[in-house]
C-alpha positions in Angstrom: 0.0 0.0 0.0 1.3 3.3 -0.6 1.0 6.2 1.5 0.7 9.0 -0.4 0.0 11.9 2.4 3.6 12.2 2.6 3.6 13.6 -0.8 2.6 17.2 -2.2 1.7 16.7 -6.0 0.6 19.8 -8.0 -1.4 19.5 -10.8 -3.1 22.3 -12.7 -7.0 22.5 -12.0 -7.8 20.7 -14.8 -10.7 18.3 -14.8 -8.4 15.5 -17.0 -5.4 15.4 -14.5 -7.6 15.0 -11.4 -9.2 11.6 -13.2 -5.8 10.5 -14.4 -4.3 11.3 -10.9 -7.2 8.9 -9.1 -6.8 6.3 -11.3 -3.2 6.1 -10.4 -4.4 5.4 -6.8 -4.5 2.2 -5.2 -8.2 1.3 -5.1 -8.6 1.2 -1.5 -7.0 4.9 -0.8 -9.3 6.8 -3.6 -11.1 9.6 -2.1 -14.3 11.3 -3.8 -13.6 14.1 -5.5 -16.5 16.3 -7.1 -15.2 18.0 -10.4 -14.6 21.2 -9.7 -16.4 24.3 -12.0 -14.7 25.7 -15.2 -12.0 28.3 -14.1 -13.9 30.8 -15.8 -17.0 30.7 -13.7 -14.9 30.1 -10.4 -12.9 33.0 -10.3 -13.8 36.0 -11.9 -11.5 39.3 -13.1 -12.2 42.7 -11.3 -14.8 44.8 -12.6 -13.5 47.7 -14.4 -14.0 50.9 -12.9 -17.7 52.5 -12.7 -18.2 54.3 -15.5 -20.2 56.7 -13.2 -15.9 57.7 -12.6 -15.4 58.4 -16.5 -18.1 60.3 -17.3 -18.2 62.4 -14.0 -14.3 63.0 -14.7 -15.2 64.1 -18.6 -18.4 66.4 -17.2 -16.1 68.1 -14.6 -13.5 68.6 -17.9 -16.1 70.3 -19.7 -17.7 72.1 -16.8 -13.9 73.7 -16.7 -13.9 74.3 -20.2 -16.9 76.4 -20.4 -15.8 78.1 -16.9 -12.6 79.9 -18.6 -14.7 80.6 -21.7 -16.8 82.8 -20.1 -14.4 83.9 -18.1 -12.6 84.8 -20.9 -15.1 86.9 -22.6 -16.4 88.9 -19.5 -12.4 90.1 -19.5 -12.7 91.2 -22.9 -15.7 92.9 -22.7 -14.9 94.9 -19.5 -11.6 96.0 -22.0 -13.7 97.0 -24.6 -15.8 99.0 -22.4 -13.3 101.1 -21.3 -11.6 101.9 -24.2 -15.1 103.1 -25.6 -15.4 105.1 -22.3 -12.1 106.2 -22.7 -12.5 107.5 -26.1 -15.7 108.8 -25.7 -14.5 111.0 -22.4 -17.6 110.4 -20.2 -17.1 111.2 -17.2 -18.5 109.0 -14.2 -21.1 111.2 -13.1 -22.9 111.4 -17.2 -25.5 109.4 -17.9 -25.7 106.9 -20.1 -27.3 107.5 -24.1 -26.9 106.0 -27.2 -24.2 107.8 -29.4 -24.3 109.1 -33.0 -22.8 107.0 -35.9 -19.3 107.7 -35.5 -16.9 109.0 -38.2 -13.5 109.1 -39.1 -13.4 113.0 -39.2 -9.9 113.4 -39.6 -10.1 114.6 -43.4 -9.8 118.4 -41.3 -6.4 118.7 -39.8 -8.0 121.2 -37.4 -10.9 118.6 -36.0 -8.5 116.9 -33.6 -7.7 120.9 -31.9 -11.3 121.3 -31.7 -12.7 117.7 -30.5 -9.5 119.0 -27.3 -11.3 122.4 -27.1 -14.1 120.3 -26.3 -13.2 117.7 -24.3 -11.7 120.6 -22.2 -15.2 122.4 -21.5 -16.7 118.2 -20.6 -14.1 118.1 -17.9 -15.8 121.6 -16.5 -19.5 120.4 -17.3 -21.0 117.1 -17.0 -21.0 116.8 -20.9 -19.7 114.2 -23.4 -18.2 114.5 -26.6 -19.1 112.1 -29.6 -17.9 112.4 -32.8 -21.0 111.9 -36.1 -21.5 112.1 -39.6 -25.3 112.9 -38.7 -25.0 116.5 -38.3 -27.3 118.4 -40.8 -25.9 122.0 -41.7 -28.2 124.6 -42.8 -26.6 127.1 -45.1 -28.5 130.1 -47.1 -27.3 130.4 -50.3 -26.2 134.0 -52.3 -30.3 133.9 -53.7 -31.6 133.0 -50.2 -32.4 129.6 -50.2 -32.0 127.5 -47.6 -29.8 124.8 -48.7 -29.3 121.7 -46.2 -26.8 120.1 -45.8 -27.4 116.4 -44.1 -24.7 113.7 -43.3 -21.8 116.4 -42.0 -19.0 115.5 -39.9 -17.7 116.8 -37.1 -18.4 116.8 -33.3 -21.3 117.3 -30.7 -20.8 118.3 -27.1 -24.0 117.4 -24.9 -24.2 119.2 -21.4 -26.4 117.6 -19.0 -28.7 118.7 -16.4 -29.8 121.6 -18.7 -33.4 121.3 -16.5 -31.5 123.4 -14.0 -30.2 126.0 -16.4 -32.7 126.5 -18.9 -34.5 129.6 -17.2 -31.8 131.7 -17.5 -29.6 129.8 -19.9 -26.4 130.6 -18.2 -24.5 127.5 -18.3 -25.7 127.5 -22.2 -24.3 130.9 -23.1 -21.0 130.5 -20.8 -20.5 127.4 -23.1 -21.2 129.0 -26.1 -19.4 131.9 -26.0 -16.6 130.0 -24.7 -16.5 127.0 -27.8 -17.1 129.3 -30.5 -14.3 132.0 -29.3 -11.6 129.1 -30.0 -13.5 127.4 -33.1 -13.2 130.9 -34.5 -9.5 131.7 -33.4 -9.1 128.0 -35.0 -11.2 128.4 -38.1 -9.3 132.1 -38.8 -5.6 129.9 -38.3 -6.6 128.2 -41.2 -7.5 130.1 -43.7 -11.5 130.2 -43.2 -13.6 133.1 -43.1 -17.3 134.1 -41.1 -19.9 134.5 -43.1 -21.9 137.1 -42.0 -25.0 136.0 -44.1 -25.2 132.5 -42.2 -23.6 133.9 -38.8 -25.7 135.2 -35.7 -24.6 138.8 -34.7 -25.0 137.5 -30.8 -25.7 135.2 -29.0 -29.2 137.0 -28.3 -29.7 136.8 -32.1 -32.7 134.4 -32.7 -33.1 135.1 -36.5 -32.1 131.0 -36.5 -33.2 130.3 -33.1 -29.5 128.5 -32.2 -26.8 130.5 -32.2 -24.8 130.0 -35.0 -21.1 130.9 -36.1 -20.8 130.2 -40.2 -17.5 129.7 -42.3 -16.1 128.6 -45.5 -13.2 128.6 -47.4 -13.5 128.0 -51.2 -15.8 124.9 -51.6 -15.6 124.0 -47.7 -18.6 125.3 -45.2 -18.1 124.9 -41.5 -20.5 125.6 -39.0 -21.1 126.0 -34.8 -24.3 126.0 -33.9 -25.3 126.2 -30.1 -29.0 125.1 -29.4 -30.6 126.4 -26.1 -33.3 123.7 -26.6 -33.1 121.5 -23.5 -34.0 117.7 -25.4 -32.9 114.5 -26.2 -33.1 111.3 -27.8 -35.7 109.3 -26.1 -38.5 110.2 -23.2 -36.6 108.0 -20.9 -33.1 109.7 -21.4 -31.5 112.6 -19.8 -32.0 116.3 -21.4 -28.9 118.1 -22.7 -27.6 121.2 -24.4 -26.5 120.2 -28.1 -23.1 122.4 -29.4 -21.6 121.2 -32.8 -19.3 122.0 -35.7 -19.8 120.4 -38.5 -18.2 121.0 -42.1 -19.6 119.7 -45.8 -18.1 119.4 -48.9 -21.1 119.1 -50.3 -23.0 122.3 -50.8 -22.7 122.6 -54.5 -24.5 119.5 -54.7 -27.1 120.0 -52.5 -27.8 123.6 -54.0 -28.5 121.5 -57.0 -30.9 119.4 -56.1 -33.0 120.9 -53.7 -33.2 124.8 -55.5 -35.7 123.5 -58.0 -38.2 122.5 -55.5 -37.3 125.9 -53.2 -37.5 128.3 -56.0 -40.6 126.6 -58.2 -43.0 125.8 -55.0 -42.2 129.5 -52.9 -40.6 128.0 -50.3 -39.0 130.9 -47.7 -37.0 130.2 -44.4 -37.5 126.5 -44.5 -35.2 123.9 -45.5 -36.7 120.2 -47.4 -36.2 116.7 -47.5 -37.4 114.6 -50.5 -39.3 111.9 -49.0 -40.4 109.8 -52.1 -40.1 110.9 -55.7 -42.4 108.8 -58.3 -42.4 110.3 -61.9 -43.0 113.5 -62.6 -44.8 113.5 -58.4 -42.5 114.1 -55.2 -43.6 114.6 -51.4 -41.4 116.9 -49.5 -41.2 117.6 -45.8 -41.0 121.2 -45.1 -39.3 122.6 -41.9 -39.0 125.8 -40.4 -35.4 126.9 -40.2 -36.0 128.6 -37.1 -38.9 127.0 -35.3 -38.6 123.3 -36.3 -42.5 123.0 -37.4 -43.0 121.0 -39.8 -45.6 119.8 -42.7 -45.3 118.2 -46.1 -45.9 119.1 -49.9 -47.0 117.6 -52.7 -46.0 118.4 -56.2 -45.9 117.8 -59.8 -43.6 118.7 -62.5 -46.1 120.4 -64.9 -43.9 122.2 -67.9 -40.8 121.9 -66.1 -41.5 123.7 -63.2 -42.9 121.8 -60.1 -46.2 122.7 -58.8 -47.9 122.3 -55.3 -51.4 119.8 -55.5 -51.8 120.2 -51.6 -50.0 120.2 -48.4 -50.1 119.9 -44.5 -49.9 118.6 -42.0 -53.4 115.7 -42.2 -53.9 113.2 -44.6 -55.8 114.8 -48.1 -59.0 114.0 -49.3 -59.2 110.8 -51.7 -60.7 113.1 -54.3 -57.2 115.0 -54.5 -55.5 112.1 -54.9 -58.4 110.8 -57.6 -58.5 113.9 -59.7 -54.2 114.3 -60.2 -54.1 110.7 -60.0 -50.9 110.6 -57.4 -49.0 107.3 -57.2 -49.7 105.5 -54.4 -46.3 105.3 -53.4 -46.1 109.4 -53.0 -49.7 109.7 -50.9 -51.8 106.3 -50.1 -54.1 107.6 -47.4 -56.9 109.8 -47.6 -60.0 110.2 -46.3 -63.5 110.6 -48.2 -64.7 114.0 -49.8 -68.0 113.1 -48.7 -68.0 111.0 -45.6 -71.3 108.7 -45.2 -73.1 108.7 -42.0 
């Protein structure tokens, strides 16, 4: 008989080499032995990590991402803002408003001198300084027509708080007669001249309302104007004193288009803008140079010259439109000759 505790055999846990290794016992020393599972279902390998891990780790990636993004753009938008405030020269205590289309009005060596003359009175008012190519210049031509002159360059000072001033107008004329002293010592440095025609004697001279200081020099008209209306742009924004000077090249132009309509229709101390123009039809809107009041014109060119159908400031009656026949694009309201009841 053979003892076989006194040995240590390995075998690998194979289910053939445990029945060969029991059938190599001696008969009486067999022991049962249940075959044991396949390896594979015995012992399994780790689980891989949760993927809960991964996709928290790839979230909290992304969460980062988007974290200096925005980050990111707030810095550059805090930079832009003040270089805008910076070249704008608001000061901290002027309010907030929406600015002109701005301009590159450097075509005038003198604009930069005069933008610094104003920028010196904003530091002494609460006023800002923008520079537009919005400013409409009104200029009376050798034959008295008033010739406008839209889209001019140049600069506008707006002084706040005007509420507080505007009984007596004393922070209005201290700013005025101090801007248009150095606009004209400016204007006079290079080579421009007042004209007296288009010039306010004073600043208590109202034959334009604003106070106005006009030059030119050859083709080149430059204006100041200082408006004691107290306004703005919008109910909800704050009121201001406007002070501007503005210069065209394009008179000449102007003069040409609009002269036709001034000289045919009688128009006197009011300057036009063509609102629609269909044929031989136009509609105008007619302003008072020195009030502001407004209406509009219709007209037709009959043998060259244009003449007036109606005008006003209400709708016409459908028969005017009927009998001269106006293009609907010129008038398309009305209301009836002859109402029903």
């Amino acid at each position: 008989m053979v003892n076989y505790s006194n040995y240590l055999i390995c075998v690998e846990p194979r289910q053939e080499n445990i029945y060969t290794l029991l059938n190599a016992m001696p008969e009486n020393d067999q022991v049962q032995i249940t075959p044991s599972k396949p390896a594979d279902a015995v012992s399994q390998l780790p689980k891989e990590p949760n993927s809960f891990l991964k996709n928290t780790r790839w979230l909290l990636l992304f969460l980062l991402v988007v974290i200096l993004l925005i980050g990111a753009t707030v810095i550059y938008q805090n930079q832009q803002l003040k270089k805008q405030v910076a070249e704008t020269q608001i000061s901290p205590n002027t309010p907030s408003i929406s600015s002109p289309v701005t301009t590159q009005a450097s075509k005038y060596e003198f604009y930069p001198r005069i933008k610094a003359e104003f920028q010196k009175i904003a530091e002494k008012y609460q006023s800002q300084v923008l520079e537009t190519a919005k400013l409409g210049i009104g200029w009376i031509s050798q034959d008295n027509l008033n010739i406008i002159n839209d889209d001019s360059s140049g600069f506008e000072l707006r002084s706040f708080n005007c509420e507080k001033d505007v009984s007596q107008l004393l922070d209005f004329k201290e700013i005025a007669q101090s801007a248009s002293s150095k606009i004209d010592l400016e204007m006079r440095q290079n080579g421009f001249n007042l004209n007296q025609k288009n010039s306010s004697t004073s600043i208590a001279d109202n034959q334009f309302h604003d106070y106005v200081q006009a030059y030119e020099k050859g083709t080149t008209k430059c204006a100041f104007v200082a408006s004691p209306n107290c306004g703005g742009t919008s109910l909800e924004g704050p009121m201001y004193y406007t002070f501007s000077l503005g210069c065209t090249e394009d008179f000449d132009k102007n003069y040409q288009q609009q002269a036709p309509y001034l000289t045919d229709l009688g128009i006197d101390k009011a300057v036009i803008h063509v609102q629609q123009k269909v044929g031989d039809f136009v509609k105008l809107n007619v302003n008072e140079r020195r009030s502001g009041h407004g209406h509009y014109t219709v007209a037709k060119l009959i043998n060259g010259k244009w003449k007036e159908l109606f005008s006003g400031q209400d709708i016409p009656t459908c028969e005017a439109l009927e009998k001269n026949a106006v293009p609907k694009e010129i008038m398309s309201e009305c209301y009836p000759s002859n109402p029903q009841n």
